[in-house]
NUVEXMI-510130 format. One line per 8 residues: for each residue x, y, z of C-alpha. Coordinates in pm, whole numbers. Example, Ala and Ser with C-alpha at 12.3 -4.5 7.8 and 13.67 -1.06 7.14 Angstrom:
REM residues 2
1230,-450,780 | 1367,-106,714
REM end
This chain:
REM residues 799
0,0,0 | 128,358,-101 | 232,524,267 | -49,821,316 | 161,1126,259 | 322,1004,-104 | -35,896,-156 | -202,1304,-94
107,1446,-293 | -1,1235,-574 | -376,1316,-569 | -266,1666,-566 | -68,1615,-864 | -337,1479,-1060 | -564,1752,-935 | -330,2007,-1071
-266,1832,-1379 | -634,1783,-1473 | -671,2169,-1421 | -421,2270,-1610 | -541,2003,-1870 | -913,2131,-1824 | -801,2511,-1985 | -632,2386,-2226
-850,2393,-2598 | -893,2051,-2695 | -873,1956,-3078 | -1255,1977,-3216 | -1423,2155,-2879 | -1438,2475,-3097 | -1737,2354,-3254 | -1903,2352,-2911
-2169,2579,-2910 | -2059,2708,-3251 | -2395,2849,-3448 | -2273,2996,-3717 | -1959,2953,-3970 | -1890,3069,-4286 | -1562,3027,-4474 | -1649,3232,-4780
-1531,2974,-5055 | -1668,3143,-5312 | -2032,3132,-5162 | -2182,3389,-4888 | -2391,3094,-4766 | -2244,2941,-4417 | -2121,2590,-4416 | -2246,2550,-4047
-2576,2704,-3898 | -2764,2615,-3662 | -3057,2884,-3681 | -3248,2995,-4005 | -3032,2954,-4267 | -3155,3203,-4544 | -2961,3543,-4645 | -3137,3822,-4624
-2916,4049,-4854 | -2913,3865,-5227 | -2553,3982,-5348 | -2395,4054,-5554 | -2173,3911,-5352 | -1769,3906,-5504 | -1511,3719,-5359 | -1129,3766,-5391
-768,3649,-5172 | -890,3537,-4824 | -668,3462,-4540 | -775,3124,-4548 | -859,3090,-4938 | -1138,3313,-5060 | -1242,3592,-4867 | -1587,3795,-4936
-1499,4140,-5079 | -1679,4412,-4949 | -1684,4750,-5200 | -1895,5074,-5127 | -1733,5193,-5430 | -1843,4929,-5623 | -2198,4805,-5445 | -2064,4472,-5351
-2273,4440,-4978 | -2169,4229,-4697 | -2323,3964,-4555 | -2668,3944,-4395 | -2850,3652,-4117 | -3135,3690,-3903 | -2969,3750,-3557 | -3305,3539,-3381
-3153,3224,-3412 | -2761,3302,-3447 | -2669,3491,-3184 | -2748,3507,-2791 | -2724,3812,-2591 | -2655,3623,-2280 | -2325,3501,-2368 | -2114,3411,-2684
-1838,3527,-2883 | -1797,3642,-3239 | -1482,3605,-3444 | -1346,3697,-3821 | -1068,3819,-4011 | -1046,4163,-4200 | -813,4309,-4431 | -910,4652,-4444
-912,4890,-4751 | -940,5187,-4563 | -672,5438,-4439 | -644,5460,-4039 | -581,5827,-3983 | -729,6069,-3712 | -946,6328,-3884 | -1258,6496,-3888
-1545,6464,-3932 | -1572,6146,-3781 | -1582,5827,-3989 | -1703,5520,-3891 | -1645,5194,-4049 | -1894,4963,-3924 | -1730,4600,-3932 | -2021,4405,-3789
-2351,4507,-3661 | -2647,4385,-3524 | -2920,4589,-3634 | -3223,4699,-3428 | -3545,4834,-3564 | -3447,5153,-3337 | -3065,5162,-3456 | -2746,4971,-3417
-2744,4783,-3104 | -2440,4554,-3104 | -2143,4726,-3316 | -1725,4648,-3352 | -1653,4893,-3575 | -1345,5176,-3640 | -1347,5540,-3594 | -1136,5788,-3724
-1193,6012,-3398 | -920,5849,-3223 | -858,5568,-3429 | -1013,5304,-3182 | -1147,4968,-3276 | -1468,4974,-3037 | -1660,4702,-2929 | -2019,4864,-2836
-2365,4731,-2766 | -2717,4975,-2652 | -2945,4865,-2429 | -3298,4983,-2453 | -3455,5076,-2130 | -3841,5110,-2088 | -3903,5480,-1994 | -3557,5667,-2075
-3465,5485,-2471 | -3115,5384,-2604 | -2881,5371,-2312 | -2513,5320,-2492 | -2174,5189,-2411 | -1897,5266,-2595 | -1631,5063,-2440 | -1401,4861,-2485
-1165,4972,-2732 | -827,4915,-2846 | -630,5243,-3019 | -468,5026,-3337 | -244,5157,-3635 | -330,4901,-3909 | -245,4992,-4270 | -477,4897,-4549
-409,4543,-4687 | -297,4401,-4392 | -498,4100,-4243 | -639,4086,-3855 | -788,3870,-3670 | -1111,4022,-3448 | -1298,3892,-3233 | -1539,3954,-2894
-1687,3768,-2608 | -1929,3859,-2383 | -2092,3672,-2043 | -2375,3802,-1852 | -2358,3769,-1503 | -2541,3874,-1142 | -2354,4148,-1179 | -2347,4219,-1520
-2226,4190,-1895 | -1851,4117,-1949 | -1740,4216,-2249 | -1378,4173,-2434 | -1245,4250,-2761 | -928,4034,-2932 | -674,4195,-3177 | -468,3914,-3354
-578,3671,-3092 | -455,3888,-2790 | -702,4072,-2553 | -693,4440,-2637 | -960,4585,-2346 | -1281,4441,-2151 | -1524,4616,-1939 | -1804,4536,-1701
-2177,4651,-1789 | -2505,4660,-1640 | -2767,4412,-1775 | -2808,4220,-2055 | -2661,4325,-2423 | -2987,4358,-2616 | -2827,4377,-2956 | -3168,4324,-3186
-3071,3946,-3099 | -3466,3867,-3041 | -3626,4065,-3317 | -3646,3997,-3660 | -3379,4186,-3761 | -3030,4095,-3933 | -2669,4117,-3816 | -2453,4277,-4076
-2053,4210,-4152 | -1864,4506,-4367 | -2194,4702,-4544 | -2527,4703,-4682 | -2734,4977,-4827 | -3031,4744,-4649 | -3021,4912,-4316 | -3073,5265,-4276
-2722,5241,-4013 | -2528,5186,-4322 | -2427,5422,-4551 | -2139,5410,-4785 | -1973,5644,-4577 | -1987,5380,-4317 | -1907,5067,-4481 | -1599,4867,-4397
-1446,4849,-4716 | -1237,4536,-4755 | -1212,4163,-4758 | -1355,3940,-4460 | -1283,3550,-4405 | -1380,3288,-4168 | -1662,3472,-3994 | -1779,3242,-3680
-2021,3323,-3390 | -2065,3086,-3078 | -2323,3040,-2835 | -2020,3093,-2572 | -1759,3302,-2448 | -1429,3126,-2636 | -1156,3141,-2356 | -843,3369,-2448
-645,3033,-2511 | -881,2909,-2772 | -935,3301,-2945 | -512,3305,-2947 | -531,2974,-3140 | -826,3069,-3381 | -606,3364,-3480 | -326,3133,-3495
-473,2860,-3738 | -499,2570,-3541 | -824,2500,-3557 | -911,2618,-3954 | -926,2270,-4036 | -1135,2149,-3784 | -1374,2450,-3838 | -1366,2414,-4213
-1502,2033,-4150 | -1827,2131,-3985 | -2094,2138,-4139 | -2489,2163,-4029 | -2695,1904,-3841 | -2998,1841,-4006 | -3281,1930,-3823 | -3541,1853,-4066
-3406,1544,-4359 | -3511,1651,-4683 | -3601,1333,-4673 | -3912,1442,-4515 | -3945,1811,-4583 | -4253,1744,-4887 | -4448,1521,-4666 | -4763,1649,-4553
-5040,1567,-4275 | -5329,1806,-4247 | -5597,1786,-3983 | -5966,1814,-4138 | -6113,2100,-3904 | -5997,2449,-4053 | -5904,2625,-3759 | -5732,2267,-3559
-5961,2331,-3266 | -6158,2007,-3134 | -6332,1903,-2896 | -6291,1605,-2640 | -6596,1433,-2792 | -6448,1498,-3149 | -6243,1270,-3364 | -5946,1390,-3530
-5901,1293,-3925 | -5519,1329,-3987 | -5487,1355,-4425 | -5149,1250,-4501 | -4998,1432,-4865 | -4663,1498,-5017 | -4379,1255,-5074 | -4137,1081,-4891
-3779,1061,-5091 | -3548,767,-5012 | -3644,417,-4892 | -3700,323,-4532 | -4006,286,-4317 | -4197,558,-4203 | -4340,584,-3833 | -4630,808,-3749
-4689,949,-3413 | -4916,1160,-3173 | -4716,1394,-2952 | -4906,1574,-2682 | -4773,1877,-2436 | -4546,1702,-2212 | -4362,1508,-2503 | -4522,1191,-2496
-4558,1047,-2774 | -4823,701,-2946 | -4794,548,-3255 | -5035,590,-3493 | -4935,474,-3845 | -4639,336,-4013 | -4569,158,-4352 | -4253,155,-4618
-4196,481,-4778 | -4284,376,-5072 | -4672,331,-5032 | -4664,703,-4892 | -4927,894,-4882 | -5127,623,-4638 | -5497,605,-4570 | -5621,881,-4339
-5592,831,-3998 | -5831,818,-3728 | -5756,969,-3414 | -5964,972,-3065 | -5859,1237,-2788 | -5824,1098,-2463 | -5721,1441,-2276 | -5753,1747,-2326
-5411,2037,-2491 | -5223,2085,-2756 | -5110,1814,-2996 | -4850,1758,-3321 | -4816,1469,-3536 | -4465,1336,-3594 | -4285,1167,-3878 | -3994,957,-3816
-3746,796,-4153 | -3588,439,-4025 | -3364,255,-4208 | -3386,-165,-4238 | -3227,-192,-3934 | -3494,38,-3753 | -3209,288,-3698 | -3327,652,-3702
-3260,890,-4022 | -3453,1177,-3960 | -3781,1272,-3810 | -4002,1604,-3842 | -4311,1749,-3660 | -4574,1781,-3965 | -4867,1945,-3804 | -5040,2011,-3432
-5383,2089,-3359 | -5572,2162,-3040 | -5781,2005,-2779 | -6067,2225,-2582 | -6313,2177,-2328 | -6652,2253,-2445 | -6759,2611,-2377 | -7100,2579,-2497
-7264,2922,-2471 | -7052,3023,-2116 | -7002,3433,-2130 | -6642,3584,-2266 | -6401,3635,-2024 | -6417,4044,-1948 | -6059,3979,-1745 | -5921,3869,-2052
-5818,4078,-2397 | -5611,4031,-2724 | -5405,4209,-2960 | -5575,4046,-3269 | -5538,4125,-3678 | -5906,4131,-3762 | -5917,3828,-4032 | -6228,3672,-3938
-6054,3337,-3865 | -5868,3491,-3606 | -6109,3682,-3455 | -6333,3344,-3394 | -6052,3202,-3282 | -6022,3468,-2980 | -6399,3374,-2912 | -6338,3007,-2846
-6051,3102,-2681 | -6243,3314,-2408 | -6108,3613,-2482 | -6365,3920,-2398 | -6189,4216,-2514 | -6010,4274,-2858 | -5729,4589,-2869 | -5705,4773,-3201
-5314,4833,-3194 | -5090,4734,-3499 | -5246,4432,-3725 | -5597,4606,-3573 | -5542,4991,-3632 | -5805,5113,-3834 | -5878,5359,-3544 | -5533,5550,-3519
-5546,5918,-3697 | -5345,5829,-3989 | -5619,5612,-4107 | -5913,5776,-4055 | -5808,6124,-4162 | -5523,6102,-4396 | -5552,6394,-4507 | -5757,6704,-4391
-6127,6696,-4361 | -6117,6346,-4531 | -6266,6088,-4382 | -6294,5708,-4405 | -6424,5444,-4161 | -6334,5098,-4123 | -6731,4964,-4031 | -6617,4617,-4215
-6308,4559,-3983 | -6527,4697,-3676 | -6761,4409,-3785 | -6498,4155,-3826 | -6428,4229,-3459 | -6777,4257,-3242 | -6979,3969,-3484 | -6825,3701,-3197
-6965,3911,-2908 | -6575,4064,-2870 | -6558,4396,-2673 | -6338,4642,-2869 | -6075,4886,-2701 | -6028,5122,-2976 | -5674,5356,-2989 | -5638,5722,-3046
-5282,5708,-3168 | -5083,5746,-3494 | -5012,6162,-3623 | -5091,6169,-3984 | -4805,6376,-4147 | -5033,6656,-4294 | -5120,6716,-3876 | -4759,6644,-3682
-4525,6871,-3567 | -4282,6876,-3701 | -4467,6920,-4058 | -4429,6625,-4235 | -4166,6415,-4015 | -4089,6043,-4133 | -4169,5984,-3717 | -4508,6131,-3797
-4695,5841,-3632 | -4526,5898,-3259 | -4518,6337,-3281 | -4742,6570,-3110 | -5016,6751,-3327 | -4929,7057,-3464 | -5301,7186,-3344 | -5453,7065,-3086
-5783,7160,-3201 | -5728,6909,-3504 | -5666,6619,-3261 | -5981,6692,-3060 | -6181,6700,-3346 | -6023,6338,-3461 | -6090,6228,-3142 | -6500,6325,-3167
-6556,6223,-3515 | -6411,5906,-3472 | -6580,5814,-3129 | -6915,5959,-3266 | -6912,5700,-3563 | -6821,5438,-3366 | -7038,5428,-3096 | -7025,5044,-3068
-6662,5059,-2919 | -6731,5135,-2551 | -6347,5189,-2427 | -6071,5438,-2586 | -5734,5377,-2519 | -5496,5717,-2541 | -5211,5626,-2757 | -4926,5375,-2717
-4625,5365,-2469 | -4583,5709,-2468 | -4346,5666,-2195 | -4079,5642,-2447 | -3937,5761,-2802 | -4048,5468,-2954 | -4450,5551,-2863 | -4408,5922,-2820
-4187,6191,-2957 | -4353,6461,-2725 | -4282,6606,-2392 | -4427,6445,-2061 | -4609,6751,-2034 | -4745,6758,-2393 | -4927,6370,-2316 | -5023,6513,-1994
-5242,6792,-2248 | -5264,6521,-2495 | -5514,6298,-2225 | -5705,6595,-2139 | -5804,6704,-2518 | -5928,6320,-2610 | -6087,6309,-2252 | -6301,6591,-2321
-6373,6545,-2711 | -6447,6200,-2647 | -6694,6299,-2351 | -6853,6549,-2587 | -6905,6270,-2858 | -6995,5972,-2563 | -7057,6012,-2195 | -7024,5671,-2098
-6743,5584,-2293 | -6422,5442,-2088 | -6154,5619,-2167 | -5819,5444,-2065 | -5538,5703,-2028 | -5156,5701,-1964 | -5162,5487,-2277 | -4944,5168,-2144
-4687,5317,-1894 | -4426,5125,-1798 | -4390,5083,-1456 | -4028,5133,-1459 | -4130,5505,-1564 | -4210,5657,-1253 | -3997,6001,-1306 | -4187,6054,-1664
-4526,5927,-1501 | -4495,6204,-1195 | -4461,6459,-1513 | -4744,6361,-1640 | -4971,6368,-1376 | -4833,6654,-1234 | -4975,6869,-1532 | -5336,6642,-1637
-5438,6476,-1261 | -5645,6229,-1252 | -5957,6306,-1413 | -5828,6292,-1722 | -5879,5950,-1766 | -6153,5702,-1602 | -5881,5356,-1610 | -5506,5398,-1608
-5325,5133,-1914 | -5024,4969,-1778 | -4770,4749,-2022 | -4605,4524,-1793 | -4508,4161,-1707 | -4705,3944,-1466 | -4398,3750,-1482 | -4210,4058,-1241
-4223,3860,-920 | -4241,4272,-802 | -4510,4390,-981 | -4709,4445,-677 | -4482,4677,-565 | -4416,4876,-859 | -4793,4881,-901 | -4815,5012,-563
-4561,5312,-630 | -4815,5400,-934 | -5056,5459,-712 | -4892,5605,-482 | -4837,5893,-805 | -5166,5872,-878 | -5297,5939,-515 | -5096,6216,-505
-5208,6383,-795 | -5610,6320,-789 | -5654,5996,-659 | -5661,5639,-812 | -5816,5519,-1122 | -5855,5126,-1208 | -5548,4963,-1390 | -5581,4766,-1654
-5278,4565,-1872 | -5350,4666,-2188 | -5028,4490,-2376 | -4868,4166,-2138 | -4710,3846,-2314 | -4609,3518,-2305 | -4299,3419,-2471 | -4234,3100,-2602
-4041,2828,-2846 | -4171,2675,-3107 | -4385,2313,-3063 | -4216,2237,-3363 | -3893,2021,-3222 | -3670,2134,-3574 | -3791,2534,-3536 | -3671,2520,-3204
-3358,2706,-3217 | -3054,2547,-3014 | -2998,2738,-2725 | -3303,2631,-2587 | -3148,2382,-2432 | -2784,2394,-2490 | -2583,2484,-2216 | -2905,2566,-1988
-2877,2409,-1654 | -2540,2596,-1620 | -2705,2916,-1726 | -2984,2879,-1465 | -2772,2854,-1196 | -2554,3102,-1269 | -2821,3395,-1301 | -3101,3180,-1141
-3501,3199,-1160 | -3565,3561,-1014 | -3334,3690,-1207 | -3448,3511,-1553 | -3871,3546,-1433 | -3838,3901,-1390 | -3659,4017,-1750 | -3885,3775,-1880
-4154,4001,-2006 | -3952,4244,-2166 | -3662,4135,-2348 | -3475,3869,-2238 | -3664,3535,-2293 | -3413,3363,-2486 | -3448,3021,-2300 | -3832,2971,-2303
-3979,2672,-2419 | -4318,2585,-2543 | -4413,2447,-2187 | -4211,2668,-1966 | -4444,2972,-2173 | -4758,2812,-2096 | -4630,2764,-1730 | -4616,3108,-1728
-4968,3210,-1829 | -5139,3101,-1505 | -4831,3305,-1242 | -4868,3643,-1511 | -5247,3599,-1421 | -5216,3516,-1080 | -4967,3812,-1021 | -5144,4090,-1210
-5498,3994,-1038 | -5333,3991,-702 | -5198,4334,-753 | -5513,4501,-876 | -5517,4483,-1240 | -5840,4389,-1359 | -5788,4345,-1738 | -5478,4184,-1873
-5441,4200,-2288 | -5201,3939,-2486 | -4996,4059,-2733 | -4997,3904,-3001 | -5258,3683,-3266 | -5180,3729,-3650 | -5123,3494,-3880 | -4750,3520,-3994
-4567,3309,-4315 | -4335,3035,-4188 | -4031,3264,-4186 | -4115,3484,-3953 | -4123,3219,-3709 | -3800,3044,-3816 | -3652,3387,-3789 | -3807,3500,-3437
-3812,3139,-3282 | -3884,3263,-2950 | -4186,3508,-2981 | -4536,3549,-2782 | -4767,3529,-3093 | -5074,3302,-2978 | -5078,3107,-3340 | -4798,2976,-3559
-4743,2982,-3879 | -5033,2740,-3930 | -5276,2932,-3813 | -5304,2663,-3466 | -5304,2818,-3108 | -4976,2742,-3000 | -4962,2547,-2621 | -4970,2865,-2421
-5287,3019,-2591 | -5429,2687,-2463 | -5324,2781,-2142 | -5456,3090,-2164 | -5795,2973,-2228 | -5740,2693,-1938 | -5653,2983,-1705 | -5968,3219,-1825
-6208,2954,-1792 | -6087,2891,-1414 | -6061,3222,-1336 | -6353,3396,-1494 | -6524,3641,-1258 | -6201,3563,-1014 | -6168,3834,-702 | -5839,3781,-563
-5809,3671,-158 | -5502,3608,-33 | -5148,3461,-134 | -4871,3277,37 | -4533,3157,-8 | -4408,2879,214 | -4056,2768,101 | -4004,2815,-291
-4363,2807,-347 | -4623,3050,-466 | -4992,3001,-391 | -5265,3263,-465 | -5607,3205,-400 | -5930,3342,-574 | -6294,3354,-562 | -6430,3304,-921
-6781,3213,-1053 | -6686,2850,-1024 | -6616,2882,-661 | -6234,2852,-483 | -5918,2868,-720 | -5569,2841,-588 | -5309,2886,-850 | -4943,2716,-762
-4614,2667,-828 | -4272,2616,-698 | -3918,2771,-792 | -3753,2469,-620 | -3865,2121,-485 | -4189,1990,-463 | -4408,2140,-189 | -4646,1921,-14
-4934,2090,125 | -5138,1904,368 | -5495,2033,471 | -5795,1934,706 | -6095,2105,570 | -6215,2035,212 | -6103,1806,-136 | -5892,1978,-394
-5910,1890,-754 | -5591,1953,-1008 | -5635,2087,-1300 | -5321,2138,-1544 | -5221,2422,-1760 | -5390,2221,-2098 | -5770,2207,-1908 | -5726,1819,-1747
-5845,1753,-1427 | -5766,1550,-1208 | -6032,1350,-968 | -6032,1530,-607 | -5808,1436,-363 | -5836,1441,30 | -5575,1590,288 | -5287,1679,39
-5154,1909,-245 | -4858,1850,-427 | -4684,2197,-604 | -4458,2206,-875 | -4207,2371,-1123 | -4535,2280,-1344 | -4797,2536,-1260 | -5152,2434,-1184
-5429,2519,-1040 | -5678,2376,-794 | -6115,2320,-733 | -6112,2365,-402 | -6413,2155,-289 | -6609,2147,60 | -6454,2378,341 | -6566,2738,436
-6347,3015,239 | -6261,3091,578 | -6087,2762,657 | -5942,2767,312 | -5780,3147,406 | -5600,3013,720 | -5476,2694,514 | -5331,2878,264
-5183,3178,499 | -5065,2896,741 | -4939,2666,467 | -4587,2487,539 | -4372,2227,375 | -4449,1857,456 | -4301,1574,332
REM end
């Protein structure tokens, strides 16, 4: 036996050794969490990519002497753009790192004016949010990235930045990292595989990385951030971007070579085999809504290429999946299939390419549909609204969803200004799309918002929609007209997020007289109209709200609009310091949510993009639950999936109820083309590109049949767990869920019946209630509402 000290000196020496070992690159780990790669071999199309795949700039694209073979040329001069992705579902704003090589064709002197040459950008639909670019002020490469914060706009960090002196025709390795912490975002920028500068910043980087919107490298005349004067005139090789931040070891040996020929093997996993991309299965109701009484026809279509054996199978919420069908490809399309519900939520059929030896090729979600309780002729929910387009389809589908209340904002606007009066003393009304919306029973919020450019001040601004009137008088007599024709729509919302640039160009003080003209001229045209003011403050906008009220009061307005998150675990106490404001300047008015979401992934396992899941336990511990739930409804939502959103639906409810809000609108329902979704993978619209309510609408309309007519009580939270209870028209509701373990409630009074976020309950159970990460809701049976209080207010962890 090894004597005991000998024995510790050697454990320490393997300890050490396997660190040192452990930060060392290893030979093919570059690839981890690589997501995008493109080597420019005489094609601008990547060799590796994980997210949507298609260009968004067409060429013409030229191609000349790369560091690595062919580089893509990038000439103002000579209109030869850059390249263009969608940055949805190639980059992540948590953490990752970006690398490339330039050889510049610009001179690096100081002079003035400024120039910019913007080397890559991500582009926002408000500006540039994510830049490394060159200035001649200084001569600095900078590595910078805007934030945009509710209330106060584009908040902007310049550093870091490395002074260089490169001459044109030289070649240089770039490249970035960033990691978002507790305590922030840390950011570093590489020169030639060396670290040139890092800082430390608050937040997230929001770099455009979650809206439709491209990332740019060198110059396109696409955005309106490029010019030629800004273009990075040159040649560019081997860009890469990684879900990750590369350690300095492995960014010293990119810009060294080592790995080119591992990087230059990768190429894309295929999420969907063309094997199976023509093959078709189409439910036979048109809007993939059934009942639990109904049976599902499933009409297969399309082609199969290759030879193998097909396997057809239901999936349902929770990933579960029964075979329904399966057959050699080559007697594809098979009859229709029959298909009996046996629960209740949302479903997708699934097909799966085997070869002879039953090994898996390929597989491919085809289609989904949904399953709802019957709601017979029960009333619409009036806590519940929706941002809707007004295509009749959709519009139905918000009825059999529950919804009561239907927004006219975006896809719905025939109400704003520019519509109605385009031009002066010409009018035109939208009685068709009113129709469209009220024929299911649907109460319509209509919106006083949008400048026509004949009316804004500034005269004729390309902002026109989001600028003060240039006569107030105009505006007021928009405001009567409009609610005089329509005297169907019983609520008036005043504008949109005013509380920043992108919803209002005007002063705090110019709303404040804003409210008070369409308060009176919609009076004058309808006493008993609501009119719903302060237009969807955020209620991170306290300083701009106190402006506001300051100059109109309170009496302005008959409900106050909020846009905010349920999912804020400390939205009852911002909502508290609103009315606190409002108290103090003429006394409280009802709140309502006018604009909340859900966020989700696609149910569609190949347009789920990868970081989903990659790398996400680490991720959730190192920022953890708080601090993901609470930048959840605004911009940060980046690890969502399908069932985590519908999770969410009940606790947004549950949270806005308990803290006074009695209306809560969903953002969004339009039907979009398949794109848009492959492009903005995580997004809150209620349908997908099928048309089909995607799982969280279902929740939605699980959670608004439970809580219809709901008056909140009381709420507790033993341990990790949440528990609010409600009085609805059904009787007792709690709504539950843990951050942690499960939490076992035990109680003496009274049976309590599950029900899960897709509508199926369980039968009731006797002396116990299990909580979990899976949010749910409870009949609470038998038992006064008295003995139900104390159980809930006293509950405690049992095992």
């Amino acid at each position: 036996m090894m004597p005991l000290r000998p024995m510790v000196n050697f454990l320490y020496l393997c300890a050490a050794s396997a660190a040192v070992l452990c930060c060392l690159p290893v030979e093919g780990s570059i690839t981890e969490g690589l997501l995008v790669y493109a080597p420019f071999e005489g094609s601008a199309e990547a060799a590796f990519i994980r997210g949507f795949p298609e260009l968004t700039l067409k060429g013409p694209f030229a191609f000349s002497a790369g560091r690595n073979g062919q580089g893509l040329r990038v000439s103002s001069a000579e209109g030869q753009v850059g390249l263009a992705y969608p940055c949805g579902t190639n980059m992540r704003n948590r953490e990752g790192s970006l690398a490339f090589w330039v050889c510049p064709a610009w001179e690096f002197r100081v002079e003035e004016p400024e120039r910019v040459r913007k080397m890559f950008t991500c582009a926002t639909g408000a500006g540039d949010g994510f830049m490394i670019y060159w200035t001649s002020k200084g001569g600095g490469i900078y590595f910078a990235s805007g934030q945009q914060k509710p209330g106060s706009g584009w908040e902007w960090r310049w550093d870091p930045h490395v002074q260089v002196s490169w001459k044109p025709g030289e070649w240089h390795h770039l490249a970035a990292t960033w990691l978002t912490t507790r305590e922030g975002t840390r950011r570093r920028l590489y020169l030639d595989g060396e670290m040139g500068a890092e800082d430390l910043v608050p937040g997230v980087i929001h770099a455009g990385i979650h809206t439709e919107q491209d990332f740019y490298l060198g110059g396109t005349v696409k955005h309106p951030g490029y010019t030629p004067l800004t273009w990075a005139d040159g040649v560019y090789d081997d860009l890469a971007i990684w879900s990750r931040p590369l350690a300095p070891e492995e960014i010293r040996d990119l810009a060294s070579g080592r790995f080119q020929k591992t990087l230059m093997e990768a190429r894309s996993p295929q999420g969907q085999s063309r094997a199976l991309a023509h093959a078709k299965l189409t439910p036979d109701h048109a809007n993939f809504i059934y009942s639990p009484t109904d049976t599902v026809h499933l009409r297969p279509a399309g082609e199969i290429s290759g030879e193998g054996t097909y396997v057809l199978s239901v999936v349902d919420f929770w990933g579960r999946a029964k075979q329904v069908a399966q057959g050699s490809t080559t007697n594809w399309p098979p009859a229709p299939i029959r298909w009996k519900p046996t629960a209740s939520g949302a479903f997708k059929a699934r097909a799966e390419l085997l070869d002879s030896s039953r090994k898996p090729l390929a597989r491919c979600d085809l289609t989904s549909w949904v399953v709802l309780p019957d709601q017979g002729a029960s009333p619409l929910n009036p806590l519940l609204g929706v941002c809707p387009s007004l295509d009749p389809g959709i519009t139905a589908l918000a009825r059999r969803l529950g919804f009561g209340w239907v927004r006219l904002m975006d896809q719905a606007g025939f109400s704003w200004w520019s519509y109605t009066e385009p031009s002066k003393g010409e009018w035109k009304w939208y009685d068709d799309s009113l129709v469209s919306a009220t024929r299911h029973g649907l109460k319509v919020m209509g919106a006083l918002y949008g400048t026509p450019a004949w009316a804004a001040n500034p005269p004729d601004s390309p902002l026109h929609l989001r600028c003060p009137p240039r006569d107030w008088s105009e505006f007021e007599n928009y405001v009567f007209q409009l609610v005089s024709h329509y005297p169907d729509i019983p609520a008036w919302e005043i504008w949109n997020e005013p509380c920043w640039g992108g919803g209002w160009l005007g002063t705090p003080e110019e709303y404040a007289h804003l409210m008070r003209s369409a308060y009176t001229a919609a009076k004058r045209a309808r006493p008993n109209c609501i009119v719903v003011g302060l237009g969807g403050v955020n209620l991170d906008s306290a300083e701009w709200l106190e402006k506001v009220l300051k100059h109109s009061g309170t009496d302005c307005f008959d409900v106050a609009a909020v846009h905010y998150s349920g999912a804020d675990p400390l939205i009852r106490e911002k909502v508290a310091i609103l009315r606190e404001i409002m108290r103090a300047n003429g006394g409280e008015k009802p709140l309502w949510d006018t604009e909340d979401a859900a966020f989700g992934a696609s149910f569609y396992e190949q347009h789920v993009p990868p970081f989903v899941t990659e790398r996400r336990n680490s991720r959730d511990a190192l920022l953890g639950d708080r601090y993901r739930e609470a930048d959840a409804g605004l911009f940060d939502v980046e690890g969502r999936t399908c069932r985590e959103a519908a999770f969410s639906v009940p606790r947004l409810l549950a949270r806005n109820l308990s803290a006074g809000i009695e209306k809560t609108f969903f953002y969004l329902m339009h039907t979009y083309p398949l794109p848009w979704h492959q492009r903005m993978p995580i997004n809150q619209n209620l349908v997908d590109f099928q048309g089909v309510p995607v799982p969280f609408a279902v929740a939605i309309a699980t959670s608004g049949r439970l809580l219809h007519g709901a008056q909140f009580i009381v709420e507790a939270h033993p341990a990790e767990a949440h528990l609010y209870l409600f009085r609805t028209t059904g009787g007792l509701v709690l709504a539950g869920w843990t951050d942690g373990d499960e939490f076992v409630l035990r109680f003496r009074s009274g049976r309590a019946a599950r029900v899960d976020v897709m509508g199926n309950e369980e039968p009731p159970r006797l002396g116990t209630l299990r909580v979990t990460r899976e949010t749910a809701f409870w009949r609470l049976q038998a038992g006064s509402l008295e003995q139900w209080i104390r159980q809930v207010r006293t509950a405690h962890h049992t095992r």
